[in-house]
C-alpha positions as CSV (number, residue, x, y, z in Angstrom):
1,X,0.0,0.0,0.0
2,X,1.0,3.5,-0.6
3,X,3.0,5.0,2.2
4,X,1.2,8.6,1.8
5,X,-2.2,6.6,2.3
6,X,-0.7,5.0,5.2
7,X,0.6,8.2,6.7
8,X,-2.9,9.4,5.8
9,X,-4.3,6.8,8.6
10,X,-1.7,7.1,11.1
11,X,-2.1,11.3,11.4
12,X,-5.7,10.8,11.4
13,X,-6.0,7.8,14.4
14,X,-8.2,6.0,11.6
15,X,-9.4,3.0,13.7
16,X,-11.9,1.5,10.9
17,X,-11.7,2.1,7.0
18,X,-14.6,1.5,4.5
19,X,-13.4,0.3,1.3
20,X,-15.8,1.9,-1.0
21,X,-16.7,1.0,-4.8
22,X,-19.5,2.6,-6.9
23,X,-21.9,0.2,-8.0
24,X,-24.2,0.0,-11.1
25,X,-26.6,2.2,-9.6
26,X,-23.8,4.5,-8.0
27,X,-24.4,3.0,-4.3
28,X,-21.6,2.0,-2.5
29,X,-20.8,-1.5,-2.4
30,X,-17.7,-3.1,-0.7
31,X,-16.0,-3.9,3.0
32,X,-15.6,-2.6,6.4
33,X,-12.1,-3.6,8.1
34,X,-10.2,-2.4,10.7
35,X,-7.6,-0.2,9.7
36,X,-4.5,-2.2,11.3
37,X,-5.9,-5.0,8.6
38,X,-6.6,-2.6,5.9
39,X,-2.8,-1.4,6.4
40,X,-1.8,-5.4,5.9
41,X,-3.9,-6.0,3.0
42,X,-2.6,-6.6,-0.3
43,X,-5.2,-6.2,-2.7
44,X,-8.6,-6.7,-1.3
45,X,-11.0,-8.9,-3.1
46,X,-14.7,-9.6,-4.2
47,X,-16.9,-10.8,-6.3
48,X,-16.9,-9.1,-10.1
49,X,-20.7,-10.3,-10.2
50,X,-21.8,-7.7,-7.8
51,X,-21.6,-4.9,-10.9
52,X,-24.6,-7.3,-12.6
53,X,-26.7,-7.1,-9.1
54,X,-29.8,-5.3,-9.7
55,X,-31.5,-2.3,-7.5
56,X,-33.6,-5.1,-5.9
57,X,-30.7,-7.4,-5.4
58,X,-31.3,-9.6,-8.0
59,X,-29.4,-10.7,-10.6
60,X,-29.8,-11.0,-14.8
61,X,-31.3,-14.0,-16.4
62,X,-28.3,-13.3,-19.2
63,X,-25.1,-13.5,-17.0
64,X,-22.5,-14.3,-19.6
65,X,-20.9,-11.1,-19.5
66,X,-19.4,-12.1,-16.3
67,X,-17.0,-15.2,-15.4
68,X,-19.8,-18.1,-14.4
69,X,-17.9,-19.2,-11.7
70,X,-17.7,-15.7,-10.2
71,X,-14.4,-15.0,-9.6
72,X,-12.8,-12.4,-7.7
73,X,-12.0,-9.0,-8.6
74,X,-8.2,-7.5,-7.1
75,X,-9.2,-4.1,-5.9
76,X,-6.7,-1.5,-5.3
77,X,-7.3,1.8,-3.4
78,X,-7.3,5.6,-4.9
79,X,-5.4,7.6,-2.6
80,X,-6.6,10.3,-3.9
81,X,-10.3,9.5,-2.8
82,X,-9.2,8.8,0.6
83,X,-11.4,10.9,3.4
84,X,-12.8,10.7,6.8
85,X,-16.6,9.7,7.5
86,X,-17.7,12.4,9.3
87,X,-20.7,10.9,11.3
88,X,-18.6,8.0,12.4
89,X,-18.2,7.3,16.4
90,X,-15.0,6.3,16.0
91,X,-12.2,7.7,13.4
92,X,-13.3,6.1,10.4
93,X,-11.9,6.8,6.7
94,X,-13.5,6.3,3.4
95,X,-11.8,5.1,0.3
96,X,-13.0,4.8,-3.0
97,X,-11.3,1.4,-4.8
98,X,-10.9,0.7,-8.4
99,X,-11.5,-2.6,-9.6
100,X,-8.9,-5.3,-11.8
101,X,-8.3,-8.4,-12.8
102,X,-5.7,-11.3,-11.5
103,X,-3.3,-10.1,-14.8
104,X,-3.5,-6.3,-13.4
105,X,-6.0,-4.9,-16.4
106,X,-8.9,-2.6,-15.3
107,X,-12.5,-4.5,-14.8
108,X,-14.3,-2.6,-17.8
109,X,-17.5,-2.7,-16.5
110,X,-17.1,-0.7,-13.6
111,X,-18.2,2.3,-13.8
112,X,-15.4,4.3,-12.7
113,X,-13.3,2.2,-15.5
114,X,-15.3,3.3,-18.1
115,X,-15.7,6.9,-16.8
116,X,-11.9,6.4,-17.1
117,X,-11.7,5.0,-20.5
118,X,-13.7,7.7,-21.8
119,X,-11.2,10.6,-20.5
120,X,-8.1,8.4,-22.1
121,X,-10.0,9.5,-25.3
122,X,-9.4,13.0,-24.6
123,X,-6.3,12.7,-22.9
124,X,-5.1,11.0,-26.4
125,X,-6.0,14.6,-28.0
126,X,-4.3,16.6,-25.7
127,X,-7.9,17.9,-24.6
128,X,-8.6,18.3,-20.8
129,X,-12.5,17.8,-19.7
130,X,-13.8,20.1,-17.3
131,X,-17.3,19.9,-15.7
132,X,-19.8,21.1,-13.1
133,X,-22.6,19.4,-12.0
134,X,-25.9,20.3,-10.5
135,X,-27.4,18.5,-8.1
136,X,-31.6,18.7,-6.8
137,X,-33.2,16.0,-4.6
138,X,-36.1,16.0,-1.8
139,X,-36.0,16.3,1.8
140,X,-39.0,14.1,2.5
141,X,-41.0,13.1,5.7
142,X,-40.1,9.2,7.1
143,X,-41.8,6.6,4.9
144,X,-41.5,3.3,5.9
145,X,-44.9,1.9,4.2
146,X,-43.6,2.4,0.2
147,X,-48.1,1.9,-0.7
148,X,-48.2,5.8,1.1
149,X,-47.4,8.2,-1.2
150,X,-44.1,11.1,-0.2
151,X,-44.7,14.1,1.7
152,X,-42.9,17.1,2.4
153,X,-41.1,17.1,6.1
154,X,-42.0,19.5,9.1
155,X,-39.5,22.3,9.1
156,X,-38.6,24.5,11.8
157,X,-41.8,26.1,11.9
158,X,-44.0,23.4,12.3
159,X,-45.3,23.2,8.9
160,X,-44.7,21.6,5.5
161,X,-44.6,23.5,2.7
162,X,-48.1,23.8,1.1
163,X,-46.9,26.5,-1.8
164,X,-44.1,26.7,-4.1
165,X,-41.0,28.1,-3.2
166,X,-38.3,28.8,-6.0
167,X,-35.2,30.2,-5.0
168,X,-37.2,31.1,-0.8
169,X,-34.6,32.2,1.7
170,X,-37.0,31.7,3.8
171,X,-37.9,28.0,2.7
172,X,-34.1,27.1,2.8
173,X,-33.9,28.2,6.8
174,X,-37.1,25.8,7.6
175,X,-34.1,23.5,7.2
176,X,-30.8,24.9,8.3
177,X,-29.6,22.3,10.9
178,X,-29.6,19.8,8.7
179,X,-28.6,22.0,5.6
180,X,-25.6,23.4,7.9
181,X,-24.5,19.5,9.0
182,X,-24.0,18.7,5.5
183,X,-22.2,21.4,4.9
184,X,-20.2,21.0,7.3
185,X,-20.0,17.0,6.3
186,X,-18.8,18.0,3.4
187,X,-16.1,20.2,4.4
188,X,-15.0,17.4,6.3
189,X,-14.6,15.6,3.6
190,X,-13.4,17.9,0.5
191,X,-16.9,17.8,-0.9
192,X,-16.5,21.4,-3.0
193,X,-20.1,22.2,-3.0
194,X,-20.5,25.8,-3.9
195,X,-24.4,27.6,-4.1
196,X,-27.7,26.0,-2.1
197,X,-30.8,27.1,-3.5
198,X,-34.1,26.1,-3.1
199,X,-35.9,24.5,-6.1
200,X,-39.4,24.7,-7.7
201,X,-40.8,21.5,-5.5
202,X,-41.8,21.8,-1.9
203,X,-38.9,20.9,0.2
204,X,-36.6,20.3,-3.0
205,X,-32.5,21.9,-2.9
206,X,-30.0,21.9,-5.6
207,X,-26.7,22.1,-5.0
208,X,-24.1,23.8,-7.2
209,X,-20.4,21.9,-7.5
210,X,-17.1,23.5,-8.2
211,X,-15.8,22.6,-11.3
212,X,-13.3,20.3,-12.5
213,X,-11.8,17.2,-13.3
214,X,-14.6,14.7,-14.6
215,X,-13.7,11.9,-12.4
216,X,-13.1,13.6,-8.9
217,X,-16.5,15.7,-9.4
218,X,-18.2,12.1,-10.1
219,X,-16.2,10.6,-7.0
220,X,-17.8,14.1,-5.0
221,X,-21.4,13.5,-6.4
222,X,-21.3,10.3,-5.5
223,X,-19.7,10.6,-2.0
224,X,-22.5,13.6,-1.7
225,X,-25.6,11.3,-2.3
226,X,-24.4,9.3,0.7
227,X,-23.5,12.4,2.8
228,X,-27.4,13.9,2.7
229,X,-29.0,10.5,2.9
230,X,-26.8,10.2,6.0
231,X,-27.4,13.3,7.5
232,X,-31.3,13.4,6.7
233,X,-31.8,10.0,8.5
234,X,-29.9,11.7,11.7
235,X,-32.6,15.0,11.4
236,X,-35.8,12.1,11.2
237,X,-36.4,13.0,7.9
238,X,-35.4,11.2,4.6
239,X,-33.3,12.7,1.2
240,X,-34.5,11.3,-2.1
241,X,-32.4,11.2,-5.1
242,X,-35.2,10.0,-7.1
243,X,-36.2,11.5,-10.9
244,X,-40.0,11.5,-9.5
245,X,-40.7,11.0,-6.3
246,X,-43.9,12.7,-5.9
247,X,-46.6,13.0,-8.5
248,X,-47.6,16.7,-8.0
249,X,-44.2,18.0,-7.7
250,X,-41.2,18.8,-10.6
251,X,-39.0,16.0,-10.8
252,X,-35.0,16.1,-9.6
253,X,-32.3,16.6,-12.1
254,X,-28.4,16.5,-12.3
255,X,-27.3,19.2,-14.8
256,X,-23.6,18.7,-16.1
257,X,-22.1,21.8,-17.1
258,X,-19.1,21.1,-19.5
259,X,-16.2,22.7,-21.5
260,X,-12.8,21.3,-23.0
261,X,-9.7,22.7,-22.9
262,X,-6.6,22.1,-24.7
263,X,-3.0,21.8,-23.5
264,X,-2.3,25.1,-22.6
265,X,-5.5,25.7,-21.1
266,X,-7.5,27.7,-23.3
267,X,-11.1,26.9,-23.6
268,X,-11.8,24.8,-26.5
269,X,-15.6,25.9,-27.5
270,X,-15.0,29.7,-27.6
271,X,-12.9,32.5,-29.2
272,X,-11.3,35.3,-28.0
273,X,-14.3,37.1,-29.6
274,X,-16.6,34.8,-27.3
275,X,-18.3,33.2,-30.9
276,X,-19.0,29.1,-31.1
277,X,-15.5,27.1,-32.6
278,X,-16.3,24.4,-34.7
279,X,-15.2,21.9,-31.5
280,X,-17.9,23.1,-29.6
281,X,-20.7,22.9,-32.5
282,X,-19.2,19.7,-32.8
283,X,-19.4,18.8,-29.3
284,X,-23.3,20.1,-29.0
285,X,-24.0,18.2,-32.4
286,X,-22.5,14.7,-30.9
287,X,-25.3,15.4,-27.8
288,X,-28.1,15.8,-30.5
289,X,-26.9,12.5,-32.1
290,X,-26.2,10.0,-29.6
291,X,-28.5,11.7,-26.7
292,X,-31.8,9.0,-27.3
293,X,-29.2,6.0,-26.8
294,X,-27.5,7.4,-24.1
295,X,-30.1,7.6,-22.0
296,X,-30.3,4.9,-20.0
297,X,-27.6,6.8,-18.4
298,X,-29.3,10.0,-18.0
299,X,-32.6,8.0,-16.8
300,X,-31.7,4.6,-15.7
301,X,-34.9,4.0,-13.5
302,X,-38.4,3.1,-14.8
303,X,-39.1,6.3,-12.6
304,X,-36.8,8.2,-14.6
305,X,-38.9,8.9,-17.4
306,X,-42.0,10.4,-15.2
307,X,-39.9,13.4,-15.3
308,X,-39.3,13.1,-18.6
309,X,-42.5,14.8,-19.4
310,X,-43.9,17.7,-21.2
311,X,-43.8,21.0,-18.8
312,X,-42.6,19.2,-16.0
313,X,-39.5,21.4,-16.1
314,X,-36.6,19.3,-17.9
315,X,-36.3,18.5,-21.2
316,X,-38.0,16.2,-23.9
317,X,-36.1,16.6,-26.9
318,X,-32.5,17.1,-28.0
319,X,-32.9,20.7,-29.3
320,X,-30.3,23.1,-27.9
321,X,-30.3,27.4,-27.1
322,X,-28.1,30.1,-26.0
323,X,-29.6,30.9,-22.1
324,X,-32.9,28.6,-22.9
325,X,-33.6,26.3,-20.2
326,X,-36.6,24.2,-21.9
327,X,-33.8,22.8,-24.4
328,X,-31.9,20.1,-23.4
329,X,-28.8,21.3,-24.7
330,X,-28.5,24.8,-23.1
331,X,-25.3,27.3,-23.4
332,X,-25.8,29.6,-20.5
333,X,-24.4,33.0,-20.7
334,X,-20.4,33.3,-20.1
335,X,-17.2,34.9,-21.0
336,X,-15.1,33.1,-24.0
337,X,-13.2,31.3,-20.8
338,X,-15.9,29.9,-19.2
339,X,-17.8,28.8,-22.4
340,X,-19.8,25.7,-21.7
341,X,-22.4,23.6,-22.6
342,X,-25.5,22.5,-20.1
343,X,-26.2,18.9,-20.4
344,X,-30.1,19.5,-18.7
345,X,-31.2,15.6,-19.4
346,X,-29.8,14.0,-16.5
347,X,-32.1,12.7,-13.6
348,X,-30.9,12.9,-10.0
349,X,-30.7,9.5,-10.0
350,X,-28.4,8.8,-12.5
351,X,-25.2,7.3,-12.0
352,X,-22.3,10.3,-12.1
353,X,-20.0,7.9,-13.5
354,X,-21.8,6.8,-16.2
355,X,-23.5,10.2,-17.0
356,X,-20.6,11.8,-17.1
357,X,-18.7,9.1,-19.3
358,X,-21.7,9.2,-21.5
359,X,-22.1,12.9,-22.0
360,X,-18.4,13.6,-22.9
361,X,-18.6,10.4,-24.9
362,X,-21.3,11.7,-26.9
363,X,-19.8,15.1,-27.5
364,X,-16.3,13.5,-28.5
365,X,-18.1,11.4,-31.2
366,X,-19.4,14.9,-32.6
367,X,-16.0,16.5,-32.7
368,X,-14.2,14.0,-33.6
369,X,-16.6,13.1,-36.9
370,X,-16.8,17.1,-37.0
371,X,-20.6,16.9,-37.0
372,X,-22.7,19.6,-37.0
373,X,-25.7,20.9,-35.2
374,X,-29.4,22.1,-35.5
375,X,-29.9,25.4,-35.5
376,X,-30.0,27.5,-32.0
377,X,-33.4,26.7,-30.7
378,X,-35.1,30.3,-29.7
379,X,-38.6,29.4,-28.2
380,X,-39.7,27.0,-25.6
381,X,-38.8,23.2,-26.4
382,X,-41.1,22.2,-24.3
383,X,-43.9,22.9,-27.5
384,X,-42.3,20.8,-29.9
385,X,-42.6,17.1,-30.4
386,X,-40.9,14.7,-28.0
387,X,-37.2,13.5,-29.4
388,X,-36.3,11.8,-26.4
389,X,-37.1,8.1,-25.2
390,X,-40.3,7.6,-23.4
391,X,-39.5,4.6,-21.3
392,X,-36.5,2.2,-20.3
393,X,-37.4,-0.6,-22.5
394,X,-37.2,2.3,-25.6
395,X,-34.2,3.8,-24.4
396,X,-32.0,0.5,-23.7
397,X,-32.9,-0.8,-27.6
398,X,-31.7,2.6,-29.2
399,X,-28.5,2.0,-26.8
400,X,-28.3,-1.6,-28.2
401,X,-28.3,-0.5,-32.0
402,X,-26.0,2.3,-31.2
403,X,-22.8,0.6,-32.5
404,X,-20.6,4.0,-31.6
405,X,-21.1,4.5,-28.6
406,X,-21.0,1.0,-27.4
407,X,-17.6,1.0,-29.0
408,X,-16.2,3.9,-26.7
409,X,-17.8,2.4,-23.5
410,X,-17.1,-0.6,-24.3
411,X,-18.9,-3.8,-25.5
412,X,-19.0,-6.0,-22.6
413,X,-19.9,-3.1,-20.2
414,X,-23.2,-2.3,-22.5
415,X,-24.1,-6.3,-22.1
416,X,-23.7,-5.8,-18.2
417,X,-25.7,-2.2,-18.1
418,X,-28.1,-3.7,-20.1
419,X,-28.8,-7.1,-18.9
420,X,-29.0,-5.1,-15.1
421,X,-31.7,-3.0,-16.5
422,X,-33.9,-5.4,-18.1
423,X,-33.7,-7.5,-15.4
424,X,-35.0,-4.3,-13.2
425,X,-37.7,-3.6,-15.9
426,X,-39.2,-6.8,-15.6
427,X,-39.0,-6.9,-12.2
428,X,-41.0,-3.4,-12.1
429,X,-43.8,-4.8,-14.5
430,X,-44.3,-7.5,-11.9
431,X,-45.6,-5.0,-9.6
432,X,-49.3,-4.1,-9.6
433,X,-50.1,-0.3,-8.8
434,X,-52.7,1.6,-7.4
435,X,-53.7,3.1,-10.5
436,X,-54.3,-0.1,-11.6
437,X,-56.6,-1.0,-8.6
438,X,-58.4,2.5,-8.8
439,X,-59.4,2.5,-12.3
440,X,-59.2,-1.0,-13.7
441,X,-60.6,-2.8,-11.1
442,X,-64.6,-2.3,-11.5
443,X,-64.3,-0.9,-14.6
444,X,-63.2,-3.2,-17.3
């Protein structure tokens, strides 16, 4: 093990260490050890099938992506990743693993490998990614019966929120104790969060990130998720990354803000004069192409695509618009430096890993074939026809025909992804609703 990392432990008294790695779904999947062990350990191992376990625990009728006699995965610790858990009793660190095989090469379908492969691409090119993301989710009140729909929590007043509240002070400070422990949380652990504001829903927050490097923002969104789960539970209240969790409020998204920039770190999609380069028409143009089979990236859930609706406040279609926010595609306003492009598409609930991979995958297939765009979109997308998958069954067959983009994720990882979300699919359409038993039970 590296000696930093073991200085690391010994300056910070670490008595446990969690041996994190991100899962399909971007939960955290791995071991808890005591650090003295951890310190021994030379290569910890487990199973490679746990990236083809489903949301529900099960696994894919179609398993021959993976080794049938489930061998073990080597996994080897970041050191860069390595932080304290802030609501442990005891000094406890957090590490985030990657994942190879017994002849050293990197288990492709992890999703930090492939988020990795992606940005070799670019690295090849002498071009540097640089994103942002945005972060919403729900502070809801304890469910522990899933047939009772969400509601909004108490707040310091005594009341839920019966009214909507974009961008309330006010509506913020119903929750600051908890808002101020995760930021403190995150301080803790080098989590750059930036702006809180309050969002259209009742009770819903988006955070702001800091941007920069593709793979530590995904390592931050990821830690992030866990951080206001964890800190919502200790307040009595619950944090929902879900697309959709309620059926009367806006759904929760993950905007990535991107930009490239080249070796000596001028921004890539933007002259001096602060007009479009060809990369970055190039770049938008990839998004409009390979958008409808990425998405069971952007919306890997069956829920997903309840916020994929018309005037539901994210996007339908692949159109894109200079400061227009019903687009998918949006390029806010900004100097030539800080030129960008708004990838709006994303659900809260997607995987940073993969949604990141898959955006910048997207937009290097559109620069590198030097495709080019629609025109700037300059009324409200959200009147023209859908362009974007409906459902997960629709969205995982475009991904399946999409021959280019399976090539830069990688073939076997798509099988995996795939076979996961099928599995989930059917799973879902085992389940009988209560709209079902509302409307279909006397009268058909």
């Amino acid at each position: 093990m590296l000696e930093s990392l073991q200085s690391w432990l010994r300056e910070h008294n670490i008595s446990e260490v969690e041996c994190l790695i991100p899962d399909m779904t971007g939960n955290a999947r791995g071991k808890i050890m005591p650090a003295g062990k951890f310190a021994a350990e030379e290569g910890m191992r487990l199973p490679e099938s746990l990236f083809v376990q489903t949301v529900t625990g099960e696994w894919p009728d179609d398993q021959s992506m993976v080794d049938p006699t489930e061998q073990d995965m080597i996994l080897q610790p970041d050191p860069h990743t390595v932080r304290l858990v802030p609501w442990a009793d005891e000094p406890t660190a957090q590490i985030i693993h990657d994942c190879y095989d017994q002849q050293g090469n990197a288990i492709d379908i992890s999703p930090r490998a492939v988020l990795r492969k992606v940005l070799a691409l670019y690295e090849a090119r002498r071009w540097c990614p640089v994103v942002a993301p945005e972060l919403e989710f729900f502070l809801v009140k304890k469910n522990t019966d899933p047939d009772y729909p969400l509601e909004p929590p108490i707040g310091r007043s005594g009341r839920q929120e019966s009214a909507r509240q974009s961008f309330s002070i006010d509506a913020v400070n119903e929750f600051d104790p908890l808002l101020n422990d995760i930021y403190d949380y995150c301080e803790m652990q080098e989590i750059e969060v930036d702006t809180l504001v309050h969002e259209s829903g009742a009770a819903q927050m988006e955070i702001n990130f800091a941007h920069g490097d593709p793979l530590s923002l995904s390592d931050q969104v990821f830690l992030f998720k866990r951080t206001v789960r964890e800190a919502a539970i200790r307040h009595g209240i619950y944090a929902t990354f879900m697309a959709k969790p309620m059926e009367r409020e806006p759904g929760s998204s993950m905007h990535i803000h991107q930009s490239i920039t080249d070796a000596k770190g001028d921004n890539l999609f933007s002259t001096e004069s602060n007009e479009y380069t060809p990369a970055f028409l190039g770049f938008i143009a990839g998004l409009q192409t390979y958008l409808p089979a990425a998405m069971p990236f952007f919306a890997p859930n069956v829920n997903s695509y309840r916020r994929i609706a018309r005037y539901e406040s994210a996007p339908i279609n692949t159109h894109w618009g200079y400061d227009n926010r019903t687009v998918g595609l949006r390029v806010p306003m900004c100097t030539p430096a800080s030129m960008r492009l708004e990838n709006r598409v994303a659900g809260a609930d997607a995987n940073p890993y993969l949604a990141i991979a898959a955006s910048l995958a997207c937009g290097y297939l559109g620069m590198v074939n030097d495709t080019r765009p629609t025109q700037a979109l300059q009324v409200s997308g959200y009147d023209l026809p859908y362009g974007l998958p409906r459902g997960l069954e629709e969205s995982l067959r475009h991904l399946t025909e999409c021959e280019p983009l399976k090539g830069i994720l990688g073939e076997r990882f798509v099988r995996a992804y795939t076979a996961v979300k099928e599995k989930e699919y059917e799973t879902f359409l085992r389940v009988i609703s209560s709209w079902e038993r509302e409307y279909l039970l006397l009268n058909v």
